[in-house]
C-alpha positions, 0 to 999 in steps of 0.5 A: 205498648199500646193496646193493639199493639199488645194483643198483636204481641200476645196473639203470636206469642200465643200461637207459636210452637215453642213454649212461653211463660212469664213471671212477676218479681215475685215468680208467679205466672203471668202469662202461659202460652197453649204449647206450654200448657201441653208440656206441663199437662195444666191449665192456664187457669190452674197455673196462673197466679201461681209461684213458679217453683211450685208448679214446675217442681217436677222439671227441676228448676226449682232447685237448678243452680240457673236460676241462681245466677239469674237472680244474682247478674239478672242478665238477658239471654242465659240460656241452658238446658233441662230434662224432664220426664213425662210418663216415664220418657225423658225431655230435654229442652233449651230455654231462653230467659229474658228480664221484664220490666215489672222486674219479673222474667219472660221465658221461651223454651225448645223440645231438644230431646231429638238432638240429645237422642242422636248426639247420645247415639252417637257417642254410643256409636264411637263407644261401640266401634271401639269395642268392636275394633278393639274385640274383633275376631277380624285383625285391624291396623291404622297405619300413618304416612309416609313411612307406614308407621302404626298408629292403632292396631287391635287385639287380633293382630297382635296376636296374629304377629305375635307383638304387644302394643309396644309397636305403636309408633313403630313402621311396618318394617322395624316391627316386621321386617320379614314381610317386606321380601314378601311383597307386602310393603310393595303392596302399601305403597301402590296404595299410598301412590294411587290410592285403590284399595287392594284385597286377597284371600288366603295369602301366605305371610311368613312370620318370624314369632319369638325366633320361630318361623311360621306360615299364616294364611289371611283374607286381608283388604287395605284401603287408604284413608282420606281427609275432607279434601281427599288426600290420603294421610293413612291406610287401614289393614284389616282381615282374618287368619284363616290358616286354620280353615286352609290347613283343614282344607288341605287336611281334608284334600290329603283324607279325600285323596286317601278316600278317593284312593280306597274308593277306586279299589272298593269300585274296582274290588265291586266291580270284580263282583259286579261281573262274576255275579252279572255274567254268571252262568247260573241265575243269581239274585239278591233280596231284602229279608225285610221287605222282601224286594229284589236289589239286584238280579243277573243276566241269566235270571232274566233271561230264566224268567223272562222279567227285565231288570227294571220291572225285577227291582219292583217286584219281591220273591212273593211276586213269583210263587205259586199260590199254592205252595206260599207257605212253604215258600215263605218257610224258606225264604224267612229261615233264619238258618241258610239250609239246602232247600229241595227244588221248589217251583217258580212261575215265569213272566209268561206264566209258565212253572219252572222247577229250580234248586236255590242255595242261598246265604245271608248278609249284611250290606249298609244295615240291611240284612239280605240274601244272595241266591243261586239257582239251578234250573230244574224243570228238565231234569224234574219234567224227565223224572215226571215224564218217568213217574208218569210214563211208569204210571202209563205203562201200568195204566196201559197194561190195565187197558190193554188186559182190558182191551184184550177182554173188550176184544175177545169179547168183541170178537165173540160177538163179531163172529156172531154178527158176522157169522150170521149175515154171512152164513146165510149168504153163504147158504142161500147162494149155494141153494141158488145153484139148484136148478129145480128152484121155482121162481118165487123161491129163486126169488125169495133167496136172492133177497135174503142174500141181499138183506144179509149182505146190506146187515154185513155192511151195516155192521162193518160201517159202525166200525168203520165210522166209531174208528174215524170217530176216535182218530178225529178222521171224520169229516163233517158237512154242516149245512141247512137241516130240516128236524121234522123231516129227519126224525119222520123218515128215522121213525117211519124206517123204525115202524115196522119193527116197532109193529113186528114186536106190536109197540107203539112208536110215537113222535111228538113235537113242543111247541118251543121246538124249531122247524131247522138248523145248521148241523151234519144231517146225515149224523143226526140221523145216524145218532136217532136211528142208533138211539130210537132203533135201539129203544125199539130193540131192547122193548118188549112190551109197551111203547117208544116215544120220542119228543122234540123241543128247543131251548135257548143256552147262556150264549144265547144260541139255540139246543135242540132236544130229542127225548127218546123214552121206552118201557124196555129192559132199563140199565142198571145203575152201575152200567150207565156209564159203561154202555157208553163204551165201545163193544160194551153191552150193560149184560152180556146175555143181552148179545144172544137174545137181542144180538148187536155189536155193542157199538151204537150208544159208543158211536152215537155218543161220539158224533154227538160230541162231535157236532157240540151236543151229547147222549145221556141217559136222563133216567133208568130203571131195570125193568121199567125203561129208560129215557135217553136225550140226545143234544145237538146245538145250532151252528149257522157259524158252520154252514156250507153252501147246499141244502141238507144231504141225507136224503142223497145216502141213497143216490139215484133210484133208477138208471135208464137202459142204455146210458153207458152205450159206446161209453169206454171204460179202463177197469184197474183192479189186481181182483179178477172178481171185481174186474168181473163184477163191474165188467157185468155191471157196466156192460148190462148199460151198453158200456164197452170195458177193458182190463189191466192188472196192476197200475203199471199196466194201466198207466200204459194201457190209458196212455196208448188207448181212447178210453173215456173213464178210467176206474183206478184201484187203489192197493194193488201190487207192482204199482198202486193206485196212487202213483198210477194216477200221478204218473198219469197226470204228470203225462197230461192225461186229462180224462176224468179217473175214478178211484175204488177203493175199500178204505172209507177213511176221509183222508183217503179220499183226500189223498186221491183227490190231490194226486189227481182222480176225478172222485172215489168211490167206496167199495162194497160198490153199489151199482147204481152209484158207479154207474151214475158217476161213469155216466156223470163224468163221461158226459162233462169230458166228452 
């Protein structure tokens, strides 16, 4: 071989991927290739020049037998194969051994350890298939064609037929000659002519195991076997006994059924219950002991408490207690002993309190402990009883009040006597001496004014009455309207002066700086309230001065109070009668009536009207002897406000009548008083009017139908037929001209009721005369 040639020889076996090493006849390396070096983790330097069997001591070769019988036939291409183990991972190689011609050896070598792995697989495989095969919890037979005889079968169909392997070579027939009624061979030989495959579940196969008979369920598949050219030369069986899980089902189906069977009853026996507690009478509900929460309510608890059943199932008993009795409520629903409870009050869903009586007992449903309750309802029962208790309590309390009122009332007709006795003495009296015609004029004079003094007093007095009546009966009518303080408080002082000056007292009037010039209040009452108050400070001071100031203050609302602060140095109140001269016909001492006379009503009926109009009287200070300091409130209304300007300067209607304005005017006078019918007969004739009577609303309705008149003044109580029905018979009849009723009740509903049976207005008796004038003028004019 030529150089060149060498180098090339050399340069492949160099570079190949398997290993190459040669030897010389004395086996030491000549030649070693890099994949050679990688294998035997050397150098070419540390292994050339070196024996063979030295360096390769860990492959094994150097005491493989191969090399044995290369020394003794030195033949070509012995090949074999050797394992190794590098870093504890074990090699296998197939090498190929060749003679030199120096009389050494060349060698080439494979890494098979690859195909080794997978062939020892393999035969690890088949190993545990027949394990599996002979282990299997699943049956297995081979069965060989045509005659379906048994070729192999495992340990599992043995035992499920009952056999031992002396059935080997055996056809399906002679070893189970009982199945082939059933189907079964049919079944193989479908598969042996078509070669699907067929499966089942839970198939009935009877057996005949040692002379008894018996039914075994199976889930089974049979698949034909094929060779390479796709003939079928077998068919394998395989599946499980699954008579235990199929008898355990029917097993479970026959407990269902009984289960099933009790069930219905337990619904049926619940739902028995269900109705007498859901359609009970009484209301019913049950709760738990622990938790305290509704389980369950009935129809009439519902309906009782107003709660639907959704929103009683998220409540507890707690939710419907009152606050005040929880500790005895949590006393008697955590007993642990059931005992009668006496009625106990509940709060219903709109919040109102019913009384109900609850018997209860406690049991025990899946674990929880609860208790089922019945209620009787109470409230009308325990609301009679209190009605009993309180009107006992009421009788009591009225007897007091009317042994009080009877004292109040004699007291108050004492006192009544006087102040009535008195005007009316005088009127009396002096009317008497107007009979004497040897009167000179000033004394005629003089007379006639003291009757009239005394008669404006009687009336006075009769008004205070009058007004504290419709006070107290919520009958009093009020008109809230623009009012002008100063103004007010002015005229109530100016009036009141001349008194103060009498008694020689200073009547003083100051006004804050934070005072309001006006507000939306009855005019006419805030004037009654201050000539009540400062008229009664005047009174009671005998020495000294009355003052009175106003100011204004803002409330928590916002809205405005006005303030009239009204102090004297009079005869004081003592501690203990500060409330009770707030009450009717009561004066803090009773001598007080002799020495400064009154009817006891002012401070009731001043009190009253403030109260009516929002504000108050009340005594801010007193003392006996040193004066007092009442302060009267009254807060702005323009909430309240009616069209028209303030109206207590109109109390006094017009001042003056002209001569002459009721002339040729004609008059009906309705009136069962034949002094009245004279008193406004010589009324309205004095002014030109022409007047005509009746007695008695019948007499009048008649008379007003067949005469012109052009007013008709109705009376209202009156025998054969009032006033009212008068006027409705009247306007039923279409008679349009205007009808004036007279009357002496002053009550706001009187008037009312004569304004909606059809008069025209009303008119208070005593009547003064300017006011009945005015109107007939008034009306007579409009209607003519």
């Amino acid at each position: 071989m030529t150089d060149q040639k060498f180098d090339q020889f050399s340069e492949v076996l160099e570079n190949m991927n398997d290993s190459y090493f040669a030897v010389d006849k004395n086996w030491r390396f000549t030649f070693i290739n890099k994949q050679c070096e990688k294998i035997a983790h050397l150098k070419r330097e540390e292994i050339l020049g070196k024996d063979l069997r030295d360096v390769l001591t860990g492959w094994g070769l150097k005491d493989s037998p191969i090399w044995a019988e290369y020394h003794k036939t030195m033949l070509d291409r012995v090949f074999t194969q050797f394992k190794k183990f590098d870093s504890e991972r074990e090699l296998w190689f197939q090498y190929h051994a060749a003679p030199t011609s120096n009389g050494g050896m060349s060698v080439i070598f494979t890494d098979i350890t690859h195909c080794v792995q997978l062939q020892n697989q393999i035969v690890e495989g088949d190993r545990v298939l027949e394990q599996i095969f002979a282990e299997s919890s699943s049956w297995m037979a081979f069965l060989s064609l045509p005659d379906f005889r048994f070729q192999r079968v495992n340990r599992s169909y043995l035992e499920l037929i009952g056999k031992d392997e002396s059935i080997i070579g055996k056809t399906v027939l002679e070893v189970l000659p009982e199945i082939e009624a059933q189907g079964f061979v049919d079944i193989l030989e479908k598969i042996a002519r078509t070669g699907e495959s067929y499966s089942a579940i839970e198939t009935p196969i009877g057996l005949n195991i040692n002379g008894i008979e018996k039914i075994v369920y199976i889930d089974f598949v049979q698949q034909p076997l094929r060779r390479a050219d796709g003939s079928i030369y077998g068919i394998v069986a395989q599946g499980q006994d699954v008579s235990e899980r199929v008898n355990s089902r029917k097993a479970i189906e026959v407990s269902k059924n009984a289960i099933l069977l009790e069930r219905e009853k337990i619904i049926e026996s619940q739902l028995r219950y269900q109705l007498l507690f859901d359609y009970s009478p009484l209301p019913k509900w049950i709760f738990d002991l622990e938790t305290l929460r509704f389980m369950d309510v009935n129809y009439a608890a519902i309906k009782l408490y107003g709660y639907s059943k959704d929103e009683f199932l998220q409540m507890s008993v707690t939710d419907i207690r009152l606050p005040e009795v929880t500790a005895y409520f949590y006393e008697t629903i955590t007993a642990e002993k059931v005992r009668p409870l006496p009625p106990i009050r509940h709060m219903k869903k709109d919040g109102s309190i019913i009384v109900v009586e609850i018997s209860a007992f406690d049991v025990t449903i899946s674990g929880r402990k609860v208790r089922i309750c019945a209620l009787i309802d109470m409230t009308e029962r325990a609301a009679n009883e209190i009605e009993l208790q309180e009107l006992l309590v009421s009788l009591q309390l009225a007897k007091e009040d009317a042994e009080r009122a009877n004292r109040l009332k004699s007291a108050f007709l004492a006192n009544m006597s006087h102040e009535i006795r008195t005007p009316l003495g005088a009127i009396v009296g002096f009317t008497d001496l107007l009979r004497d015609p040897s009167l000179s004029k000033e004394e005629h004079s003089n007379y006639i004014k003291i009757v009239t003094r005394n008669g404006e007093q009687l009336s006075a007095i009769i008004n205070d009455i009058l007004d504290l009546s419709k006070v107290e009966a919520g009958h009093l009518t009020l008109e809230f309207t623009e009012t002008r303080l100063d103004e007010i408080v002015t005229d109530v002082v100016s009036l009141l002066r001349v008194k103060a000056n009498e008694k020689d007292l200073a009547l003083e009037y100051l006004v804050e700086d934070s005072a309001i010039e006006s507000i939306v209040t009855d005019s006419l009452r805030l004037r009654q309230i201050l000539m009540n108050i400062i008229g009664n400070a005047v009174k009671f001071t005998h020495a000294g001065s009355v003052k009175v100031r106003r100011f204004s203050q803002m409330d928590a609302t916002g809205g405005v109070q006005v303030f009239f602060e009204v102090s004297d140095t009079g005869i004081g109140v003592p501690t203990a009668e500060v409330e009770r001269i707030f009450e009717a016909f009561v004066q803090a001492d009773g001598t007080l009536v002799r020495r400064f006379g009154g009817t006891g009503l002012g401070l009731a009926l001043s009190r009253q009207l403030a109260r009516s109009l929002s504000g108050d009287v009340v005594i801010l200070q007193t003392a006996v002897n040193k004066g007092s300091t009442f302060l009267i409130s009254v807060p702005d209304q323009p909430q309240k406000k009616v069209i028209g300007e303030s109206h207590w300067k109109e109390m006094d209607g017009p001042t003056e009548i002209a001569a002459g304005v009721l002339d040729g005017v004609r008059v009906l006078i309705v009136d069962d008083s034949p002094d009245n019918r004279k008193l406004i007969w010589h009324f309205l004739t004095k002014y030109g009017a022409i007047v005509d009577f009746a007695e008695n609303g019948l007499l009048g309705c008649n008379k007003a139908l067949l005469e012109d008149f052009d007013v008709v003044l109705m009376d209202i109580q009156m025998p054969v037929m009032d006033g009212y029905t008068a006027t409705q018979k009247l306007r039923e009849a279409g008679y349009r001209k205007p009808i004036i009723a007279l009357t002496a009740h002053a009550m706001s509903e009187v008037r009312k009721k004569c304004l909606n049976v059809g008069c025209t207005d009303h008119l208070t008796k005593p009547i003064k005369p300017i006011d009945l004038i005015s109107a007939i003028s008034k009306y007579a004019q409009l209607f003519s």
